[in-house]
TITI-266705 format. One record per residue (C-alpha): residue number from 1; residue in three letters; chain; x, y, z. Coordinates in steps of 0.1 Angstrom, whole numbers, plus 2048, in hexadecimal, padded with zeros to 3 digits. Example, Ala and Ser with C-alpha at 12.3 -4.5 7.8 and 13.67 -1.06 7.14 Angstrom:
2
(tormi 1 ALA A (87B 7D3 84E));
(tormi 2 SER A (889 7F5 847));
//
This chain:
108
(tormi 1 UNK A (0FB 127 29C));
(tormi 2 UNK A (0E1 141 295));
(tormi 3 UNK A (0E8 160 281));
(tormi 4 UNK A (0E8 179 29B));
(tormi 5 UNK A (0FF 165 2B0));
(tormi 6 UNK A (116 166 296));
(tormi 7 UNK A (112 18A 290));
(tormi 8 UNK A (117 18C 2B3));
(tormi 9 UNK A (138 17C 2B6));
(tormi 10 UNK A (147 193 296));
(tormi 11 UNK A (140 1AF 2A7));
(tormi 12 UNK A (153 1A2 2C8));
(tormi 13 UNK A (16D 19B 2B1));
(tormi 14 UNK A (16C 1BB 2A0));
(tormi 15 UNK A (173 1CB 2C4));
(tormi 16 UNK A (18D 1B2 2CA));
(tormi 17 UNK A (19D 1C0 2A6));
(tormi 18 UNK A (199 1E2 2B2));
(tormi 19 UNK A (1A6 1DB 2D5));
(tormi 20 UNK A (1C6 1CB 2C4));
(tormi 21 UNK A (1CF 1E8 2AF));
(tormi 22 UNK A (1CA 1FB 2CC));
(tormi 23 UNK A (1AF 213 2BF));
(tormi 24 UNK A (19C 20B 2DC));
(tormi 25 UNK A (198 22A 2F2));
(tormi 26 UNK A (18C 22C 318));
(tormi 27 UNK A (17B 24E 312));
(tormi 28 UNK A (15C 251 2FE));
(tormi 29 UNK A (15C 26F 2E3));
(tormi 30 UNK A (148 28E 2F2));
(tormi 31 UNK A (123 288 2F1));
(tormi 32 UNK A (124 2A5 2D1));
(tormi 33 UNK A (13B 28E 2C1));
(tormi 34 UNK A (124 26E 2C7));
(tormi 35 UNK A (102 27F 2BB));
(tormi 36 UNK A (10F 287 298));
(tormi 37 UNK A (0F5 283 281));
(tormi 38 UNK A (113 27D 264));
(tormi 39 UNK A (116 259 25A));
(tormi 40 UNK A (131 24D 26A));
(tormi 41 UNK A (133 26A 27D));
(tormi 42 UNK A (150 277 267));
(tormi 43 UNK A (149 299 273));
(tormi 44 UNK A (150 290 299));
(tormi 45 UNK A (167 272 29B));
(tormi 46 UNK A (186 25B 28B));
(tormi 47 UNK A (170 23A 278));
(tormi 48 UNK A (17F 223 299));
(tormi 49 UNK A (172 23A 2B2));
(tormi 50 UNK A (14E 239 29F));
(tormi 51 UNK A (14F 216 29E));
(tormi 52 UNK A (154 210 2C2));
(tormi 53 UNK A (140 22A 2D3));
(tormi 54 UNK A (126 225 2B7));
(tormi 55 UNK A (123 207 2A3));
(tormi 56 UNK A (12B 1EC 2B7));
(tormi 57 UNK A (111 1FA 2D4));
(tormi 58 UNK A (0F8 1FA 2B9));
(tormi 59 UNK A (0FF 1D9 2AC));
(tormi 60 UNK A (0FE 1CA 2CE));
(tormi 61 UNK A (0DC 1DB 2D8));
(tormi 62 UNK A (0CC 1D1 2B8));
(tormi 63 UNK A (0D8 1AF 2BF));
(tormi 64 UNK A (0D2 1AB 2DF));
(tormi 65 UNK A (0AC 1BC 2DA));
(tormi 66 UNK A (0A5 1A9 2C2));
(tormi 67 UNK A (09D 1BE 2AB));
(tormi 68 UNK A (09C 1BE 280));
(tormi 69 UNK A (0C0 1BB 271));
(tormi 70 UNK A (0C7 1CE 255));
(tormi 71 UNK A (0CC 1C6 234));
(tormi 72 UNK A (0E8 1D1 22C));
(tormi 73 UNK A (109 1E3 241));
(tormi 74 UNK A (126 1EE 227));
(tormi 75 UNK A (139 1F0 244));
(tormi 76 UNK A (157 1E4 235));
(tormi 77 UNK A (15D 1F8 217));
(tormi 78 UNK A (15C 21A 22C));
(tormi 79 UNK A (175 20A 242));
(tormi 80 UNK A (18A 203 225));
(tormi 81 UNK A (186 229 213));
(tormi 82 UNK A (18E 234 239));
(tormi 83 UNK A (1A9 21E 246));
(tormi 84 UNK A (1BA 222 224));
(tormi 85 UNK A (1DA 230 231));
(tormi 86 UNK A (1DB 211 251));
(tormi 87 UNK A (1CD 1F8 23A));
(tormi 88 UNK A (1E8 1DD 23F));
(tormi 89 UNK A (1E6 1E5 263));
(tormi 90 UNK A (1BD 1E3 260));
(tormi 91 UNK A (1BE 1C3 24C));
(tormi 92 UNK A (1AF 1B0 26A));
(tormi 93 UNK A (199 1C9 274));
(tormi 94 UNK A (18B 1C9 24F));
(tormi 95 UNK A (185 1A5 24C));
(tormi 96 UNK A (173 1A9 26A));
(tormi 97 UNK A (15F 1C2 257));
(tormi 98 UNK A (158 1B2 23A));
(tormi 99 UNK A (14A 191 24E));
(tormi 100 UNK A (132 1A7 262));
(tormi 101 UNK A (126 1B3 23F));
(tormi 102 UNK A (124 195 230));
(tormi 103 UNK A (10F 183 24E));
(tormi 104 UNK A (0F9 1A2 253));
(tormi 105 UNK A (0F0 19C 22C));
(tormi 106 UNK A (0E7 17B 232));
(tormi 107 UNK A (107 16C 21F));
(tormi 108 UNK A (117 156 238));
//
């Protein structure tokens, strides 16, 4: 199994994970919220919402375009310093996460 089709079965499990904790919403945020320039759009929307409506879109076009993979994500440790207060709740979720980090950096 390639790399990228492991990357792209985490992030279908990601949105399973989200799904499950039932921080999947119907409605996407207002277009202001979506074009924050913030990372993570902190300024516009809750860290599940941004991962949603914007990283997991992202993921799946770079994917599916083909085009270069990054480095490096860190995704997990902001959702860790964010989900803080739901971590037990989040420990799914997180593990998640950290797998999508640790196969966009190559370490599988």
């Amino acid at each position: 199994m390639t790399r990228r089709v492991m990357l792209a079965e985490q992030l279908i499990l990601i949105e399973a994970e989200l799904r499950l904790l039932g921080w999947w919403a119907d409605t996407p945020p207002s277009a202001q919220a979506l074009a924050s320039e913030q990372p993570f759009a902190v300024d516009s929307m809750a860290f599940e919402q941004w991962l949603q409506w914007l990283f997991l879109p992202r993921m799946q076009q770079l994917l599916a375009s083909g085009g270069a993979l990054p480095s490096t994500c860190g995704i997990q440790p902001m959702a860790e310093m964010v989900l803080v207060d739901r971590a037990s709740q989040a420990r799914s979720l997180l593990a998640r996460l950290g797998e999508f980090d640790r196969l966009i950096a190559g370490v599988v």
